[in-house]
N, C-alpha and C positions, 0 to 999 in steps of 0.2 A: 452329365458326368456320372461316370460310375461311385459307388459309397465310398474308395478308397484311393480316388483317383490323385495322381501327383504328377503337377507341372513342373519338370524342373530342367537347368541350364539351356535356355533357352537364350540369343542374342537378337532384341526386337530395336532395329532403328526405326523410327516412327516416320522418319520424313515430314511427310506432307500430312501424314495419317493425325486423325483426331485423338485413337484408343489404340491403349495395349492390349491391353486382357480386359475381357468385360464375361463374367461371373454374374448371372439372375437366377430366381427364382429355382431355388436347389436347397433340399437340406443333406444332403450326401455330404463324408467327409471329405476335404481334400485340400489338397496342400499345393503352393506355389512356392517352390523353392529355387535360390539360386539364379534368376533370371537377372539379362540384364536389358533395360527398356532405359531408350536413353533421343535425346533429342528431336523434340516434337516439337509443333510451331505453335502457334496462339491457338487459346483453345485446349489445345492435347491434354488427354488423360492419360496414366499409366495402367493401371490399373482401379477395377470398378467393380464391388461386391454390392447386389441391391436385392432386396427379398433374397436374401439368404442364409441359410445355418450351418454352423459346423464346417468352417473353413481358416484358412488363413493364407499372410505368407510371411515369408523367413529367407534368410541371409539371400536380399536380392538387392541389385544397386538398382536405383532409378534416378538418373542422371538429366537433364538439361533442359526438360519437357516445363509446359503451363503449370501443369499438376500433376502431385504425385499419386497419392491414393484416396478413392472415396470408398465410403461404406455408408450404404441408407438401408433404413427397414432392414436390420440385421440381426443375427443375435449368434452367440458364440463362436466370437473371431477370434483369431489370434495373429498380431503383427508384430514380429520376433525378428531381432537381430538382422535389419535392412538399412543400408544405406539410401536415403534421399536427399536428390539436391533438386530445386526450384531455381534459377537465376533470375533477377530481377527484370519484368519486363514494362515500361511505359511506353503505352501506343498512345494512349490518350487520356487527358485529364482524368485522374480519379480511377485510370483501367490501371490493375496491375495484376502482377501472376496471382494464381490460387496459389493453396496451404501445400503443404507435404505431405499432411493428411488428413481430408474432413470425416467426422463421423455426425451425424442425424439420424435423428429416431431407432435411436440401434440400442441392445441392451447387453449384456454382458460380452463387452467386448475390453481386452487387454493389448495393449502397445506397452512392448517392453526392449529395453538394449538395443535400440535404434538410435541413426546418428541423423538429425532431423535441421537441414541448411536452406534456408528461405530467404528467398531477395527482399522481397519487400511485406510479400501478406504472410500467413502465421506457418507457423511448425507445425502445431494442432489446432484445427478449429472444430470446435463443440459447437456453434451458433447455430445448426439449421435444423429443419424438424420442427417436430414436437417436445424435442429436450433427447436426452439418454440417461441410461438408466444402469446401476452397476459397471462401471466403467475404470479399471486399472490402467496407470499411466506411473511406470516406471523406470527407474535407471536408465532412461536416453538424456540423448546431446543433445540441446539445441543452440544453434550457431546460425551466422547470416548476419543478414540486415534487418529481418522484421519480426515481428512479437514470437515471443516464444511460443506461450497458449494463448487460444482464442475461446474462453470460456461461456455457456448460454447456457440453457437449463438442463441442469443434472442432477441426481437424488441418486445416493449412497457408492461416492465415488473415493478413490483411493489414488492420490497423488503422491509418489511418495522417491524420494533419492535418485532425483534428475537435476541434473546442471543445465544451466541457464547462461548459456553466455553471449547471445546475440546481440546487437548494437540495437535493440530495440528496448519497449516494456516484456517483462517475464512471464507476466500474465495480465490481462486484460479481462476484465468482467463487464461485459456489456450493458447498457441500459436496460430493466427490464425484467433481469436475467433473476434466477430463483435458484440458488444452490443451497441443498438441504442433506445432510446426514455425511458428509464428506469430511474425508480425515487426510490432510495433508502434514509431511511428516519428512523429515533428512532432506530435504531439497534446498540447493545451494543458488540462490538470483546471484551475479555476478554485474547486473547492470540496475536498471528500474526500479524492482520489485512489482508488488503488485499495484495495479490500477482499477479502480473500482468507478463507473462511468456514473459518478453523481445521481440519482434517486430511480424511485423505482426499485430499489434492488430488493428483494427477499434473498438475506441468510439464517440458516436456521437449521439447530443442531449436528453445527459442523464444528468439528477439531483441527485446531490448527498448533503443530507446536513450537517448542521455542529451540529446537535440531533446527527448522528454517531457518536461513543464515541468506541476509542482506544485505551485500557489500560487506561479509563476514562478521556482522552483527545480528542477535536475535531477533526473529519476528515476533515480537508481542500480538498475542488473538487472543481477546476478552469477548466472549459470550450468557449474557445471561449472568452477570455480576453483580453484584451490591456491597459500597462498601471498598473497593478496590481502588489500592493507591500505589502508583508508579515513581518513583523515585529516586532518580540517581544511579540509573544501570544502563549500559549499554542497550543502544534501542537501534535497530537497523529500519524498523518500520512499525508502526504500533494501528492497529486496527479491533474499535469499541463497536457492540453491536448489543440493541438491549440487554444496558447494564442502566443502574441509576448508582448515582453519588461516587462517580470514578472522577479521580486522579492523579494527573500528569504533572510532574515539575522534575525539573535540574535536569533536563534529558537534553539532549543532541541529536540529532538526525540530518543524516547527508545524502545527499548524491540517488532520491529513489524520487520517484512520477508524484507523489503522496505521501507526503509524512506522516501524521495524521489523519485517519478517519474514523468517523464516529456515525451510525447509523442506529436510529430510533433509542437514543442516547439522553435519561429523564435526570440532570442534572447531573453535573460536572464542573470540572475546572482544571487549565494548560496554564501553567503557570512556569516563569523561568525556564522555558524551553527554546534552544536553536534550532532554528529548524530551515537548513542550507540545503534547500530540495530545488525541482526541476520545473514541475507545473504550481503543485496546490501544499502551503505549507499544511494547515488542515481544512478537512472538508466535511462538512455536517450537513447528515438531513434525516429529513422527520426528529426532530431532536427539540428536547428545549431545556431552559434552565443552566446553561451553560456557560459560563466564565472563561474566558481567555483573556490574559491581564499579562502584563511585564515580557513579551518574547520576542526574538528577534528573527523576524521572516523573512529570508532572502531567497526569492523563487518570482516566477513568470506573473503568477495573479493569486497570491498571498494566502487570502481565504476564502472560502467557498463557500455560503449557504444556501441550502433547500428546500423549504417548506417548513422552517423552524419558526420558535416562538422564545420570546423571554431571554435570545443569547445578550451576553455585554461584552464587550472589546473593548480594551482601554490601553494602555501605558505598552502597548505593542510597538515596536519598531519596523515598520513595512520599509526593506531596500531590495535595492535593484541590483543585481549582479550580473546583469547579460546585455547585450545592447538593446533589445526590446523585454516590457514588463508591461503588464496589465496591474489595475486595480481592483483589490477583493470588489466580490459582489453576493447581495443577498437576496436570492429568486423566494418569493412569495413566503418572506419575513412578518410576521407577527409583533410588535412590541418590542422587537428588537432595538440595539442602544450601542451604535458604535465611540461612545464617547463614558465616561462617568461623571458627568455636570460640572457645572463650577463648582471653585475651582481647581479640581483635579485633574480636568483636562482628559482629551481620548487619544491618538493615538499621533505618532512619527510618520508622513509620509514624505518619502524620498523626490518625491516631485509635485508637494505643494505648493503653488505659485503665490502663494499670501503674504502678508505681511505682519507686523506685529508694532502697533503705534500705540493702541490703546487696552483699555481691561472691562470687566463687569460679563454680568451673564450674558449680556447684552453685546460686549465689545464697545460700551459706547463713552467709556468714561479715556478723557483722553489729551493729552497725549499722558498715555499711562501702562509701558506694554507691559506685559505679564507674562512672556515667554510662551504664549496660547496664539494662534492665527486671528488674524480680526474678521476672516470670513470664515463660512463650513465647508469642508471638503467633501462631499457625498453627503454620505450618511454621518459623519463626523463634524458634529457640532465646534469641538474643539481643537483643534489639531496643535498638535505640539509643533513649536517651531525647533528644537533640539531633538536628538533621538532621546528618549528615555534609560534613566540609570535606575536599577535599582537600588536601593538601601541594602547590604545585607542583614542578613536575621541574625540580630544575636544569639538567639535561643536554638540549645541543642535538643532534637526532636530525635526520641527516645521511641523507635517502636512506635507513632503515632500520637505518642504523648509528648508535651510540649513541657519544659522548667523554663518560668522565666530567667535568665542568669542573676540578677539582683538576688534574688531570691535563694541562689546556690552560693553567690557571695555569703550569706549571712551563713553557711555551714563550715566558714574557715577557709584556709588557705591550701588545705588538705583535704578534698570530697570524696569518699565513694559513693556514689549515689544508686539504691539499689530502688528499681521504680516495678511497682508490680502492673502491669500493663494486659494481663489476660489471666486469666486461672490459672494456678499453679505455674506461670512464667514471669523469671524474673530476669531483666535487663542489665548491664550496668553498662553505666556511660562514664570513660574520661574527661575528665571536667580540668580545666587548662586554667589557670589564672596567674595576674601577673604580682611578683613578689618585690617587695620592695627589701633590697639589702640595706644591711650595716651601714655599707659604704655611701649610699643613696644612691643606686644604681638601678634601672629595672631590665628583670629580667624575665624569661616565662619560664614558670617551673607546671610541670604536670606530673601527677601522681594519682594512682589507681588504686 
């Protein structure tokens, strides 16, 4: 092709044919605009850029084919303002259509303002190669039936104010996979969220911020934390990633693939959180030190661990909200402790077949039950025969500072309580108590 060369309004029925346009080994500029490449059989490609620079295409439909576009060994693409559709194909177990668009081993390449509809496999898939490298992914649609993005290794990539709304996961992070310096930012999940494919994974120096909206809740992204405590805010999807001493309590999470995730994660604790998800309420690996105590997980296979050490599970609620559910499980667990001994007891599960006759560490003192299983259920020494309540806390938690109430009783019936909690910051908390009248009546009076 000539350096200036441009393909455009062209109408390519594929038939029988395998390829539409197939683009090699050329650094000349040139542009595909406008085409329309549309129904192709198993197999079919629409377009193919491979050893190439300084190309693209733009406002072209690519309609009913295998696949819509590949780019391998590339480097400054541009795929601008294109309709693609994929329809779902199964010939055979496990075969189904490619993406709408893959990219490997390609490095500054940008997909932008494209409307991106896939039957069953991804919108974008980043998976093949050697990884990519500088890689803008903006303001398109993904719609269909299958994942939106198919993510695999990338370094210094930009995700940023694309809608999500296929009947699939939003994004998908494969086993393995290495994402580093990547700043994801205004993008709207409408289903899933993201999926992060259990260990293996390297992330690292990546931004992610809280514009992400999950089922139009914030995406919480902690990287490289200490110290960090989540508390009673809207959470659409919370993902920890070497931090030590984080946590989570009073949160809710619905409706996404992973509610929590926590990777190479050096103490913690998920406390008094719902977490009404799809697969994995949370999932940990390489992690240890971690507490999850008092929550209630209604999802496929509860929790998830990976190569941890030191986690404890206790006073959790594991139910079943679908007609099939798995049991949490914990792959190459250390010291791990799904119960907290007698007798405290470990955790509620929704389909322990046990009984409860007798008591002791042992279960053996008897007939004596004690509201604990008289066998173990897995890894749960204890199993509660009731779901767990918690007690609530009396104490109002100030900034991270705790007053016990007794304690605020003794400052009268009328508190301001001014608590200094960091340099030159000072809190004050409403302190609510109940008054006893004239009349002998009780009432609640609160005063600031």
């Amino acid at each position: 092709m000539s350096s200036t060369e441009t393909l455009t309004s062209q109408d390519l029925c594929l038939g029988g044919c395998a390829l539409g346009i197939q683009i090699q080994n050329t650094n000349a500029y040139f542009v595909i605009r406008n085409v329309y490449i549309h129904d192709g059989g198993f197999g079919s490609l629409d377009v193919s850029f491979s050893n190439v620079t300084n190309g693209g295409i733009e406002g072209s439909v690519l309609a009913n084919t295998y696949s819509g576009i590949s780019i391998a060994s590339s480097s400054n693409i541009l795929v601008s303002g294109n309709n693609v559709t994929v329809p779902a194909w199964y010939l055979d177990p496990g075969v189904y259509d490619g993406p709408c668009l893959q990219v490997s081993s390609s490095s500054n390449i940008t997909v932008s303002g494209n409307n991106l509809s896939n039957g069953v496999g991804a919108g974008i898939d980043l998976t093949g190669g050697s990884g990519n490298n500088n890689i803008v992914i903006s303001e398109n649609h993904f719609s269909g039936g299958g994942v939106g993005m198919h993510l695999g290794t990338i370094n210094h990539a930009i995700v940023k104010d694309n809608q999500f709304s296929q009947n699939d996961i939003d994004i998908y992070v494969s086993y393995g996979t290495s994402i580093t310096n990547t700043t994801m930012s205004g993008n709207n999940f409408h289903v899933m969220g993201i999926y992060i494919q259990g260990q293996n994974i390297q992330l690292r120096s990546n931004t992610i911020t809280t514009d992400n909206l999950v089922n139009g809740k914030p995406l919480y992204y902690f990287e490289g934390c200490s110290g960090t405590n989540l508390n009673g805010v809207p959470v659409g999807q919370l993902i920890v990633v070497n931090c030590t001493n984080f946590q989570a309590s009073n949160l809710r999470i619905d409706n996404v693939v992973e509610g929590i995730v926590m990777i190479s994660v050096h103490g913690a604790s998920v406390t008094n959180v719902t977490l009404n998800v799809i697969w994995y309420g949370v999932l940990a690996s390489n992690s240890d030190h971690v507490t999850i105590a008092g929550n209630n997980v209604t999802n496929d296979y509860g929790i998830q661990f990976y190569n941890t050490s030191n986690m404890l599970v206790y006073h959790n609620n594991f139910l079943c909200a679908s007609s099939w559910c798995d049991t949490p499980t914990d792959y190459q667990g250390t010291n791990n402790l799904w119960d907290n001994g007698y007798p405290s007891g470990g955790n509620f599960w929704w389909n322990y077949p046990g009984v409860d006759n007798c008591s002791g560490p042992q279960q053996n003192v008897c007939p004596d039950p004690d509201s604990i299983g008289d066998t173990a259920y897995g890894l749960d020494r204890y199993p509660l025969m009731k779901p767990f309540v918690a007690s609530p806390d009396p104490s109002p938690s100030v900034g991270g500072a705790v007053v016990p109430v007794d304690k605020l009783a003794l400052l009268g019936p009328s508190v301001l309580l001014a608590l200094l909690v960091a340099a030159g910051t000072v809190l004050i908390a409403l302190y609510s108590k109940r008054i006893k009248t004239n009349k002998g009546k009780i009432r609640e009076q609160s005063t600031a």
